[in-house]
Rosetta silent file (secondary structure, phi, psi, omega in degrees, C-alpha in Angstrom):
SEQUENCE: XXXXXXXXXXXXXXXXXXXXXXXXXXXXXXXXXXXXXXXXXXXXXXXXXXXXXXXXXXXXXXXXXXXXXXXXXXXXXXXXXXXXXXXXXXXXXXXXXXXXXXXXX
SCORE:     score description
SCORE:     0.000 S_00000001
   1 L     0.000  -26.869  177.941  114.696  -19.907  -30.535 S_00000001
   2 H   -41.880  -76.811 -156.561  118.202  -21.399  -31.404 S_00000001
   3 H   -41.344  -41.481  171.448  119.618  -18.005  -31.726 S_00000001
   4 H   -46.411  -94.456  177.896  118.140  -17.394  -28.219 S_00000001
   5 H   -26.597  -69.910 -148.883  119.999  -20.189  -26.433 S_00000001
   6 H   -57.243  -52.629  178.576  123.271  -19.289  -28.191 S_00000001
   7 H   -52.044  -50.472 -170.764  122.784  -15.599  -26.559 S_00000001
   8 H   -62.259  -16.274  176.446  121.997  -16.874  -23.375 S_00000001
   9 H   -78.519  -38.602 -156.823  125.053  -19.236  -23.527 S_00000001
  10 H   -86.688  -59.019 -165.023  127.302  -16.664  -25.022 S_00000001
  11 H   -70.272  -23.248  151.206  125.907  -14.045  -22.088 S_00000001
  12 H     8.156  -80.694 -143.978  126.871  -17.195  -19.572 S_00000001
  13 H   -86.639  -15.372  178.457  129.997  -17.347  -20.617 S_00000001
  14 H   -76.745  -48.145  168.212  131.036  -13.588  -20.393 S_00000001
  15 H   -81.733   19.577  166.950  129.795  -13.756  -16.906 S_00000001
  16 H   -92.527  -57.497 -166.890  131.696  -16.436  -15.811 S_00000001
  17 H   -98.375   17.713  166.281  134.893  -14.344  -17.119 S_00000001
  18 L   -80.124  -57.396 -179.062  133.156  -11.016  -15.686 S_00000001
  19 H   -50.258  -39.843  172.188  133.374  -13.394  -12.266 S_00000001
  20 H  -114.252   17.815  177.759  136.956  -14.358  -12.631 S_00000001
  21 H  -101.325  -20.443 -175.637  138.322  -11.286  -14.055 S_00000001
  22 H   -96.202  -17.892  164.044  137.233   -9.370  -10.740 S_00000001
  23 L   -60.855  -36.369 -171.699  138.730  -12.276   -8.537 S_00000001
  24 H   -68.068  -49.545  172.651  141.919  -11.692  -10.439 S_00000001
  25 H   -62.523   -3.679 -171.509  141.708   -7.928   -9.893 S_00000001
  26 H   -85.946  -48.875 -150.565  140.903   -8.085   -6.478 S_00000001
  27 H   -78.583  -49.761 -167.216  144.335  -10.250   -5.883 S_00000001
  28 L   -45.196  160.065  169.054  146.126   -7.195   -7.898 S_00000001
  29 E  -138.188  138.908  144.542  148.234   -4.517   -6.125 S_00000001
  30 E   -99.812  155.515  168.683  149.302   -1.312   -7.748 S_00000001
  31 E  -163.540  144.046 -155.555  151.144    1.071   -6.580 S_00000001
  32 L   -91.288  155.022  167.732  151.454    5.073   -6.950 S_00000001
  33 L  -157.253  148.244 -177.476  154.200    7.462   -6.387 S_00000001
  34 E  -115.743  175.522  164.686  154.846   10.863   -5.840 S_00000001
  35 L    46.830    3.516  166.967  158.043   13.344   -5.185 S_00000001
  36 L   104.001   30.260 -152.160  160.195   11.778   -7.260 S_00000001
  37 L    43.366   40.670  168.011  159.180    8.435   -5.146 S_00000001
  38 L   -93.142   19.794 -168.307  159.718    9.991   -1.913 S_00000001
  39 E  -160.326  123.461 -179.930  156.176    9.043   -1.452 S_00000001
  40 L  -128.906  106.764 -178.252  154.367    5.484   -2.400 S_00000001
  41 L  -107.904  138.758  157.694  151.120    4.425   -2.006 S_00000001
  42 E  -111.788  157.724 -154.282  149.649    0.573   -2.901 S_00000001
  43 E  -135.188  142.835  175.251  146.760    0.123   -3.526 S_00000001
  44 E   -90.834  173.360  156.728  144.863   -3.648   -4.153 S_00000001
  45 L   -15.290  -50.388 -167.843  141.793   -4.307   -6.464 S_00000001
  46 L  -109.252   30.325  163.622  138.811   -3.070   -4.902 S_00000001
  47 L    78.929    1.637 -175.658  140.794    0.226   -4.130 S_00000001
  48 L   -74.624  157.170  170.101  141.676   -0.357   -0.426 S_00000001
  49 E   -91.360  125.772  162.239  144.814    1.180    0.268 S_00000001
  50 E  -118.997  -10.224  171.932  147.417   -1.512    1.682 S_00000001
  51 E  -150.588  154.194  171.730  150.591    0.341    1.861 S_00000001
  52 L  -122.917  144.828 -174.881  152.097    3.938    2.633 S_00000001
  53 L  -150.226  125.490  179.501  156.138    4.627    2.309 S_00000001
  54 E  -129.491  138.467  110.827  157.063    8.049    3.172 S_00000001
  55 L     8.187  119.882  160.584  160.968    9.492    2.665 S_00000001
  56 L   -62.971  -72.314 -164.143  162.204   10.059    6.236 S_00000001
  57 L   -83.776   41.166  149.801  163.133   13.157    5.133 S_00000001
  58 L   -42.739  -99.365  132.995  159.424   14.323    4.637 S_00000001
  59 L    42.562   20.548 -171.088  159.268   13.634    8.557 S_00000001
  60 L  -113.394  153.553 -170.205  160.295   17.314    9.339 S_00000001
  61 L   -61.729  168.421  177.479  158.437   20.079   11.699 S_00000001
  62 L    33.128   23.398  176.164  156.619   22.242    9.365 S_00000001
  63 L   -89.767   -8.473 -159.077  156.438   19.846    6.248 S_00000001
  64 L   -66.296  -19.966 -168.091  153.194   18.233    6.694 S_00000001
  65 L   -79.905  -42.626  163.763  151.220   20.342    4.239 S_00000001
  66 H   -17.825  -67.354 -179.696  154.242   18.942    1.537 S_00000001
  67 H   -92.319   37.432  142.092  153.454   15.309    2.450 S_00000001
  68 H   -75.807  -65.384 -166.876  149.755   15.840    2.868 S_00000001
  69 H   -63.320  -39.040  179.114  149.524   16.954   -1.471 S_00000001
  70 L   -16.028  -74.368 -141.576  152.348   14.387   -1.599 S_00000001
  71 H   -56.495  -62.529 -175.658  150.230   11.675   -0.069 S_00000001
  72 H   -79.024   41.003  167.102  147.275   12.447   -2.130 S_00000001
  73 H  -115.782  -79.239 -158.485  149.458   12.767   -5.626 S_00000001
  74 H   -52.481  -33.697 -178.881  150.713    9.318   -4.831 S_00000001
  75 H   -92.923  -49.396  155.914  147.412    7.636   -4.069 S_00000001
  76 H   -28.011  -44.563 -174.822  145.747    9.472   -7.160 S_00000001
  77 H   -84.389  -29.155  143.501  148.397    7.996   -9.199 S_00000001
  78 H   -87.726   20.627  156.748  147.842    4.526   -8.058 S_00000001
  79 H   -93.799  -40.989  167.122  143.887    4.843   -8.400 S_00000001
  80 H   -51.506  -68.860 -173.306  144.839    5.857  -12.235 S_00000001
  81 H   -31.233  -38.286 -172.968  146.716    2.828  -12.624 S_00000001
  82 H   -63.841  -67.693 -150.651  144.124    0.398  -10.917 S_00000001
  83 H   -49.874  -41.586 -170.087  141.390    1.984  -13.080 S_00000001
  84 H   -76.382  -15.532  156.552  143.650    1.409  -16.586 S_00000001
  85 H   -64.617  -34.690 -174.055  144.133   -2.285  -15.562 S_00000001
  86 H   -69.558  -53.411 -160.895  140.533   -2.955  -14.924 S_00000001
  87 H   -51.440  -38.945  171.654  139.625   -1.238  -17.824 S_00000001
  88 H   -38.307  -73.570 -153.690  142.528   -3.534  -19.735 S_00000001
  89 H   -79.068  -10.006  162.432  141.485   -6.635  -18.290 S_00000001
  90 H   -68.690  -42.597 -155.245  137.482   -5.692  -19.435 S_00000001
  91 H   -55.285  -49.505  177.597  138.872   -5.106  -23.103 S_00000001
  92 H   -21.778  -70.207 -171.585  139.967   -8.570  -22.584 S_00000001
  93 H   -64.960  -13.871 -170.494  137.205   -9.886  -21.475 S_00000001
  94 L  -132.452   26.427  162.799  134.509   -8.451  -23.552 S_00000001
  95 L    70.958  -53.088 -153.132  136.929   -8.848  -26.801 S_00000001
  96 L   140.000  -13.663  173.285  136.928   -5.177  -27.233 S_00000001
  97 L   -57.035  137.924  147.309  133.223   -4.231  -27.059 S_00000001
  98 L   -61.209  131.579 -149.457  132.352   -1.453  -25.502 S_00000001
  99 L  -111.860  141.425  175.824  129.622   -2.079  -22.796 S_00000001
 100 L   -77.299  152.481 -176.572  126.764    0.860  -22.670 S_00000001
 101 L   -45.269  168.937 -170.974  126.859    3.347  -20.001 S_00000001
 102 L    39.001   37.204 -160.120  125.908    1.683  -16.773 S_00000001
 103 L  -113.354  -38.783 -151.292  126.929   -1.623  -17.826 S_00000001
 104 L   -64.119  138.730  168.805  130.490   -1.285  -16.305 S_00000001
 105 L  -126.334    0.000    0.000  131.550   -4.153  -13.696 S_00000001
């Protein structure tokens, strides 16, 4: 029964730092770029978009399909980023185990 307690203490304490590793990530911002940064998107924690920056000269009649892949190269590129922090700040958190499929917080 020892060994028992010990888990349940030990799984505790990983969810206590499951709990303040996604407040910390929420508070994060990344941010994406495209076109050679004529196009920026940030993006916070939970994946909300909070900023757009477009190049004025984007901003031209018959450009829009240009900053349309633009937009979504730039927002792609900050959703990579987000994702390789979280995953960073899991390795942290879980030492380096790997967590079984559907496990993921």
């Amino acid at each position: 029964m020892k060994n028992f307690a010990s888990l349940m203490k030990q799984a505790q304490e990983m969810q206590s730092k499951m709990s303040a590793m996604q407040d910390s990530m929420a508070q994060m911002e990344v941010t994406g770029s495209s076109g050679a940064g004529m196009v920026t998107v940030t993006l916070n924690g939970k994946g909300e978009m909070r900023g757009l920056k477009i190049d004025e000269s984007l901003l031209q009649p018959g450009e829009g399909e240009i900053l349309e892949d633009l937009i979504i190269a730039a927002h792609n590129d900050a959703k990579a980023k987000l994702e390789a922090a979280m995953a960073e700040k899991m390795k942290e958190v879980t030492g380096g185990l790997s967590l079984p499929p559907g496990m993921g917080f």
